[in-house]
Every structure is written in structure tokens, then in C-alpha cells.
C-alpha positions in Angstrom: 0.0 0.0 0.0 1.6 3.1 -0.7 1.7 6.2 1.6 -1.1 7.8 0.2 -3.5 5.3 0.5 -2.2 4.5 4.0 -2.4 8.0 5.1 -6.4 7.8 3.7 -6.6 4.6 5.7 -5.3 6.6 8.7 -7.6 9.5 8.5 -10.5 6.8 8.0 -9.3 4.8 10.8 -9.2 8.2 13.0 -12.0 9.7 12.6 -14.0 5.9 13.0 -11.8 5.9 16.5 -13.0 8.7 17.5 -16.8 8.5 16.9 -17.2 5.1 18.2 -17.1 6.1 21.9 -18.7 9.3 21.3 -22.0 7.3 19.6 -21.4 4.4 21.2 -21.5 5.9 24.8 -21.8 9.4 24.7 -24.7 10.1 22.6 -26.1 6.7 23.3 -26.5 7.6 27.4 -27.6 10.8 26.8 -30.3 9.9 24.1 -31.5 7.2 25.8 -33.2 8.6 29.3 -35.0 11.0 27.0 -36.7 8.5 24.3 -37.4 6.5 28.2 -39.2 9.4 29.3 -41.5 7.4 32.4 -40.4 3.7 31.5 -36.8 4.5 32.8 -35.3 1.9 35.1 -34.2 3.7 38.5 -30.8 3.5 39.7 -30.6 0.5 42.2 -33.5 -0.8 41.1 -35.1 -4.7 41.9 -35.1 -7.3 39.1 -39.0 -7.3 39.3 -38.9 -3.2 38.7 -35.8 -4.1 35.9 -38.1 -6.8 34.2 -41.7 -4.3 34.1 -39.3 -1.3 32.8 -37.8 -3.3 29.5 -41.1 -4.9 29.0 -42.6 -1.3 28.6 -39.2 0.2 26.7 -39.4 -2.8 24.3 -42.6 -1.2 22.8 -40.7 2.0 22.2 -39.4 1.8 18.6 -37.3 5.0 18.8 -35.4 3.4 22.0 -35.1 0.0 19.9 -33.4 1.3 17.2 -30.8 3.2 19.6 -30.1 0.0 21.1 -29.5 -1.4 17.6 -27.8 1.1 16.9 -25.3 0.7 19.6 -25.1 -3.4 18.1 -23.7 -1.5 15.1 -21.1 1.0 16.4 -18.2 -1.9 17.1 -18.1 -2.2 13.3 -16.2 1.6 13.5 -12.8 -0.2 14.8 -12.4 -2.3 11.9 -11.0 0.8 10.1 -8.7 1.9 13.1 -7.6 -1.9 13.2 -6.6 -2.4 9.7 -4.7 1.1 9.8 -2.8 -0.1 12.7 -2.2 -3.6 10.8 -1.2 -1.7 7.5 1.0 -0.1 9.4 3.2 -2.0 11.7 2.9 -5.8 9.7 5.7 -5.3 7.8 7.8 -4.1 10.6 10.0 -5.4 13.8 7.8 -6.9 16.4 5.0 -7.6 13.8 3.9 -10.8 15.4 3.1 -8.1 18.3 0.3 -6.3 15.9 -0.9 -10.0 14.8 -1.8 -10.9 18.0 -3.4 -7.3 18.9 -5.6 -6.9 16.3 -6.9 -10.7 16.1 -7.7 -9.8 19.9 -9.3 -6.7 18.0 -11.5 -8.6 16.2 -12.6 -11.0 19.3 -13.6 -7.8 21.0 -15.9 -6.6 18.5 -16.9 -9.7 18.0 -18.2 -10.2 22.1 -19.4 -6.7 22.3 -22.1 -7.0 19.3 -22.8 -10.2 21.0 -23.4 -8.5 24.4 -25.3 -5.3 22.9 -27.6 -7.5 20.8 -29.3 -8.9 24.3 -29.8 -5.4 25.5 -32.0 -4.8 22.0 -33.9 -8.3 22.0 -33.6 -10.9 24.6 -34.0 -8.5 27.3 -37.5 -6.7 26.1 -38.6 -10.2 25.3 -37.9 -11.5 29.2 -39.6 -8.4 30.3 -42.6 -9.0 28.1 -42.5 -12.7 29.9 -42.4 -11.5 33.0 -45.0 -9.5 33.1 -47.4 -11.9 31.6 -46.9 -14.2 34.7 -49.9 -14.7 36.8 -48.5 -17.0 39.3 -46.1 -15.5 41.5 -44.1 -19.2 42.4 -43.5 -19.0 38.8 -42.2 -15.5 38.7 -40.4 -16.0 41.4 -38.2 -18.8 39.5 -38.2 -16.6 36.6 -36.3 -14.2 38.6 -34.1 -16.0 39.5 -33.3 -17.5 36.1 -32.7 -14.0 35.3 -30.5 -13.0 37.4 -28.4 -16.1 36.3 -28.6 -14.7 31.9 -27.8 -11.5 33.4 -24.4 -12.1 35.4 -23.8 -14.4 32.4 -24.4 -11.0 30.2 -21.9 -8.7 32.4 -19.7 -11.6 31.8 -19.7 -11.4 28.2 -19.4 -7.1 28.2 -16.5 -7.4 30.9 -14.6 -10.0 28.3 -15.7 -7.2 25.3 -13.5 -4.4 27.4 -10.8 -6.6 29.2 -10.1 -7.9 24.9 -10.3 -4.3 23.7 -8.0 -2.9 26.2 -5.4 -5.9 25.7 -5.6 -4.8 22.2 -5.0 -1.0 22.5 -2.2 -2.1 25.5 -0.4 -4.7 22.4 -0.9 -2.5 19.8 0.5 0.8 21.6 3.5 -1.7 22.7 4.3 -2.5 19.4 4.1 1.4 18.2 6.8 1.9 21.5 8.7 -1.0 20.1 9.2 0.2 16.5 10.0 3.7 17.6 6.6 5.2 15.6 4.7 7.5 17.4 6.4 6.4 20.9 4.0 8.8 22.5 1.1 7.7 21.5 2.3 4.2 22.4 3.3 5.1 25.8 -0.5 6.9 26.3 -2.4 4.0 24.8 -0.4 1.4 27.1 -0.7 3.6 30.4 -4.4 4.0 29.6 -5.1 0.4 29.0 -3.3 -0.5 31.6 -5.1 2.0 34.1 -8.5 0.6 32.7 -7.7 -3.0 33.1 -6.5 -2.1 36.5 -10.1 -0.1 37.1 -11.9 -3.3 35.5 -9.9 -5.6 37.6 -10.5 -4.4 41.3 -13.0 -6.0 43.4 -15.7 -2.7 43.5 -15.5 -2.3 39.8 -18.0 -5.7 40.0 -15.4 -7.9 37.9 -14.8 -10.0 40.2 -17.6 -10.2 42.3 
């Protein structure tokens, strides 16, 4: 590829870096209390109370097609990815880049995977939920819940420990081949501090 195709790849790969946290997170969090209006799930609030809230946001099309739009906004790293690949395969330490971006991929991979629950098996347990009569039988729905849903924050928490062993590999390899040391050396401390944030016990990792 030659330089001016790499440097388009770059821009690309920038600017797609740099929207996905500001749609996925950003503009996701502040859009979505106000297409919620009342059917917003209170802070601290019970599984029952969780359960009656999707059920209700479920029938909200606006909200729906946020959340699917959130499944979407992964696909924005696969430009940054392949500008980092383009970039460093060819040189020292390229087994370093291998290995980050195929983490890369796994990453986007598991948080699609996690964000597509939020959009459709969630709304549908809440819609099951509140057609329950019995309570026994809500009761042991609840508790089946809670089970998918530790098993969801498991699969979110292996989306962002992957990503940020990614951008920590990646920025080592940048520090490695002497190209653009300090952004290397910011994207390795701040992967680092994150995985050290996700890792203590009150971040809810490993509880």
C-alpha cells in the first residue's frame, strides 16, 4: 500500500476511532433517558422493577433502534484496526500487531454479541415477566434471570478486558518500533489503568 493510500486509511481509521465512543457511549446515554421518558429503570433498582421497565421500553421503537444502533457502532474499529495492521505488519515486532488486532476482532466480536441482548432478549424476558400470573412462577423466573444477566456482564466485561489488551499490544508495538512512541506510551498507560479499574473488586469484575 503506498503512503497515500495508508495516510487515507489513517484518516479513515481516526476519525471511526474517535466516533465510536462518542456514539457508542456518549450520545447513546444521553439519548436514551430522554426517548425513556417514564419507562426509565431507576438507579438500584429490583429485578421485578428491571423486568416491568424493559417490558414497557421494548414497545418504544425509537429506543429499539438506539439500542441497535449501539449493536452497530463496534463495526467503527475495523478501520482503526486495519490502519494499525497496515501499518506496523511489515515491521519489527510484527507478530506483536498480529496478535493485537486478532484480539481486536474478538472484542468486537463479544461486544455486538453483548449489545444484541440489551436490544432483543432482554425486552422479550420483560414482556414474559409481566405476563406471569402466578407468582411461584415469577419467582423462578427471577431467579433465572438473574443467572442470563451475570452471564451478560460476563460477556461485556470480556468485550473491554479484549479491547484494552488490544489497544495495550498494539501501543506496545508502536513503542517497540520507535513510531509515534508517544502515543504508544498513552495507549499502554491507559489500557493499563483501565484494566487495572476493571480488575479491582468494587469495579464488579470479580464479584
Amino acid at each position: 500500500m503506498n503512503k497515500n493510500n495508508l495516510r487515507g486509511l489513517w484518516i479513515i481509521g481516526g476519525i471511526c476511532a474517535i466516533l465510536w465512543p462518542l456514539l457508542s457511549e456518549l450520545l447513546f446515554y444521553a439519548l436514551y433517558p430522554i426517548l425513556a421518558v417514564n419507562s426509565k429503570i431507576p438507579t438500584g433498582a429490583g429485578m421485578d422493577i428491571f423486568l416491568q421497565r424493559t417490558a414497557e421500553l421494548g414497545n418504544n421503537k425509537a429506543l429499539v433502534a438506539l439500542e441497535w444502533g449501539k449493536v452497530a457502532t463496534p463495526l467503527l474499529l475495523i478501520p482503526f484496526l486495519l490502519a494499525l495492521y497496515k501499518t506496523l505488519y511489515s515491521r519489527n515486532h510484527y507478530y506483536l500487531i498480529l496478535v493485537a488486532i486478532s484480539i481486536g476482532f474478538v472484542s468486537i466480536a463479544f461486544m455486538m454479541f453483548g449489545h444484541i441482548f440489551n436490544s432483543t432478549i432482554n425486552h422479550a424476558l420483560g414482556r414474559e415477566y409481566t405476563s406471569l400470573l402466578n407468582e411461584s412462577g415469577k419467582s423462578t423466573f427471577l431467579a433465572v434471570t438473574n443467572v442470563f444477566h451475570a452471564w451478560h456482564r460476563g460477556i461485556n466485561q470480556t468485550a473491554s478486558l479484549l479491547y484494552q489488551g488490544c489497544v495495550g499490544l498494539s501501543s506496545l508495538a508502536l513503542i517497540k518500533n520507535r513510531l509515534w512512541s508517544i502515543l504508544g506510551w498513552a495507549g499502554l498507560v491507559g489500557s493499563l489503568l483501565a484494566l487495572v479499574a476493571k480488575l479491582t473488586p468494587s469495579s464488579g469484575l470479580l464479584g
